[in-house]
C-alpha positions in Angstrom: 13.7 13.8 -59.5 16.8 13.7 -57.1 18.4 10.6 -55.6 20.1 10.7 -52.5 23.8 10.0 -53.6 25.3 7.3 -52.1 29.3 7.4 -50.9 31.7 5.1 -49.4 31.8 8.1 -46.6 27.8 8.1 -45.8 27.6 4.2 -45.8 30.4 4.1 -43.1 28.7 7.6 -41.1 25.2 5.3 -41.2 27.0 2.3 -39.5 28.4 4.4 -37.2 25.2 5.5 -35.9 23.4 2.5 -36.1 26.0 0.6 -34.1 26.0 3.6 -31.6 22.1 3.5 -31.2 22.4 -0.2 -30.9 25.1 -0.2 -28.2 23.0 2.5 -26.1 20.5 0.5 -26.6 21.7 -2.5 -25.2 23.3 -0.4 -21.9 19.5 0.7 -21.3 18.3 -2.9 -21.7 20.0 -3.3 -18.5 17.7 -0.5 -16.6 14.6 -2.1 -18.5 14.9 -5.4 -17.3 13.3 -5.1 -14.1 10.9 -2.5 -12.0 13.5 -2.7 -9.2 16.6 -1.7 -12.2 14.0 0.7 -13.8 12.7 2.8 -10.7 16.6 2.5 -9.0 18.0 3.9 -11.5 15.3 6.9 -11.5 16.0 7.2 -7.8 20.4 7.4 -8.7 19.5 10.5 -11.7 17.1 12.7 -9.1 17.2 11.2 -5.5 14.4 13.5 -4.0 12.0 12.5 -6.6 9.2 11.3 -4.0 7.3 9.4 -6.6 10.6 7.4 -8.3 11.2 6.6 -4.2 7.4 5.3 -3.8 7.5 2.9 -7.4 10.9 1.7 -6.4 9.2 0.7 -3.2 6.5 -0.9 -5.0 8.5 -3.1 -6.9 10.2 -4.2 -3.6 7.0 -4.8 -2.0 6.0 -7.0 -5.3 9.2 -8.9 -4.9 7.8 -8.9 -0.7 11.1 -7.1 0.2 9.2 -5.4 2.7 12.1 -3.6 4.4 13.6 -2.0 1.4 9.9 -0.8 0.2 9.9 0.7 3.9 12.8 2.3 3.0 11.6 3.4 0.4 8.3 5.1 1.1 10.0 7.0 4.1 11.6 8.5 1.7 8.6 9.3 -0.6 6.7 10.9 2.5 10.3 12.9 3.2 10.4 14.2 -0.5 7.0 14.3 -1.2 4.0 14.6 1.0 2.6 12.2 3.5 -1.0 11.8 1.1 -3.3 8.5 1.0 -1.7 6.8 -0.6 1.9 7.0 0.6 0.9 6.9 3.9 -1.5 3.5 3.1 1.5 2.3 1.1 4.2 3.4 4.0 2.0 1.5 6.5 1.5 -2.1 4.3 5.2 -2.2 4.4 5.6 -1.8 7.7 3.1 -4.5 8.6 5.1 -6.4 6.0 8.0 -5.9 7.6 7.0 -7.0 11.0 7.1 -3.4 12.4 3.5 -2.8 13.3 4.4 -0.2 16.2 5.8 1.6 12.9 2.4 0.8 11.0 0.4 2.3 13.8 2.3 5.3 14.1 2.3 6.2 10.6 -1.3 5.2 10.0 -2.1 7.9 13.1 0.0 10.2 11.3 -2.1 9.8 8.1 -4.9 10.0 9.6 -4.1 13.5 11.9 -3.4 14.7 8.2 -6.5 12.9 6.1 -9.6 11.2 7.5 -8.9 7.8 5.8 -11.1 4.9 6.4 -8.6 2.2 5.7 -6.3 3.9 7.7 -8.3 4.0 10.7 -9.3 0.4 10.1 -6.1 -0.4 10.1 -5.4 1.9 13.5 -8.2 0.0 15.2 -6.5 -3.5 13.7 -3.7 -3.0 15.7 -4.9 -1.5 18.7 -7.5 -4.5 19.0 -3.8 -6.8 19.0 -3.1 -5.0 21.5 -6.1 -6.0 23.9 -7.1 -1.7 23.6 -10.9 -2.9 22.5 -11.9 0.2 23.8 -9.2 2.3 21.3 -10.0 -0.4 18.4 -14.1 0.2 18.7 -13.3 4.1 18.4 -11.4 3.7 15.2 -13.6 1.2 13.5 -16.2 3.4 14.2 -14.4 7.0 12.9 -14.2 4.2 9.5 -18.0 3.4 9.5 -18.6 7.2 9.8 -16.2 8.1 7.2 -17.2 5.0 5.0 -20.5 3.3 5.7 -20.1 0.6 3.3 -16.9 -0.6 4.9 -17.5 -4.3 5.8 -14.0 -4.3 7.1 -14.8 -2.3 9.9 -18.3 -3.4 10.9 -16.6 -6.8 10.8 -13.9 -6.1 13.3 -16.1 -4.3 15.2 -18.3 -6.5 15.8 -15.0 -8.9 17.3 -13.8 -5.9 19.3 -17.5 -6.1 20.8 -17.3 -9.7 21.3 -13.8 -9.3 23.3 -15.9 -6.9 25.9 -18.7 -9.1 26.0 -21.4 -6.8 24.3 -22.6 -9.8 22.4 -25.5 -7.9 21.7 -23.4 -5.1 19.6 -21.4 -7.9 18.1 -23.9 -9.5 16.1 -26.0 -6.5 14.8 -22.2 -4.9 13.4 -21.6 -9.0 12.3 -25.1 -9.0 10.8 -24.4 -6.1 8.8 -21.1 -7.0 7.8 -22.8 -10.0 6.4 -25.8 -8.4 4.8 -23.3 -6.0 2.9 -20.8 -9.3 2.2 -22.4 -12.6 2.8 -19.2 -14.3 2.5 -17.0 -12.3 4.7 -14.7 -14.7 6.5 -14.3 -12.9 9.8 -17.9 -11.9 10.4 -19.2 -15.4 9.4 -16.2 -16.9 11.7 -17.1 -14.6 14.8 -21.1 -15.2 13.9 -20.6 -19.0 14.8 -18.7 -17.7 18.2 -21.5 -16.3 19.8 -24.1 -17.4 22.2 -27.0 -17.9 21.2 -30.2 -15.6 21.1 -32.4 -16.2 23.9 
């Protein structure tokens, strides 16, 4: 049987090593110690890599630096592809950020690209803001078409109907926002609004 022979030389070559491993170690502890240090430092080695741009700006938007995960996902629709889901993610950060003419534009930019529900709930969100009931009625709808179980959008369509008086509209979309969610804040809120049934 043979025995690995042990010299002075080896010994020193194995500490070597093991202090080498251990110092690299530690300098990668460094990148480790945070999503933000872990996802920039993906971002420094290949800066057109779309998805180390959109997990970098999901860290920021954990840490609710909304203007740096802006940041950001521009870049991960530049590199990459403006899909779902960076143009969902690129649009919650602009809301975040207090930039909803931004949010708008790029949920109508998603949306000219792929028939999103959520985007177009959001699209009709901000147009209703903006007193366009009309607009905001036309999105929720293009949502209810595209997901029928969306209590979101029979929700705020029912308070876009509300704003133009169709009381009538309001509280069969409120109804149904309630018999899908019987706890939905908003429809139960706008419920209580309306006049009552003759």
């Amino acid at each position: 049987r043979l025995r690995p022979v042990r010299t002075p030389a080896a010994a020193a070559t194995a500490v070597v090593v093991v202090t080498m491993l251990g110092i690299a170690s530690w300098n990668r502890s460094g990148v480790w110690s945070s999503d933000v240090s872990l996802w920039r430092d993906a971002v420094a080695k290949n800066p057109r890599n779309s998805r180390a741009h959109a997990n970098l700006g999901g860290a920021f938007l954990l840490k609710m630096d909304c203007s740096a995960a802006a940041r950001e996902y521009e870049l991960a629709v530049e590199f990459g592809a403006m899909d779902e889901v960076n143009g969902l993610n690129l649009g919650a950060a602009y809301e975040c950020s207090r930039q909803p003419d931004k949010a708008l534009a790029a949920y109508r930019k998603l949306v000219a690209l792929h028939p999103v529900a959520n985007a177009w709930n959001r699209i009709g969100y901000f147009e209703g803001l903006h007193d366009h009931a009309d607009t905001a009625i036309a999105a929720f709808t293009t949502a209810i078409r595209l997901d029928p179980g969306s209590v979101t959008a029979y929700a705020f369509r029912g308070t876009a109907r509300f704003a133009l008086n169709d009381f009538t509209g309001a509280r069969e979309d409120l109804r149904h926002a309630l018999a899908l969610d019987p706890s939905n804040a908003i429809a139960l809120q706008w419920m209580a609004k309306l006049p009552k049934e003759p």
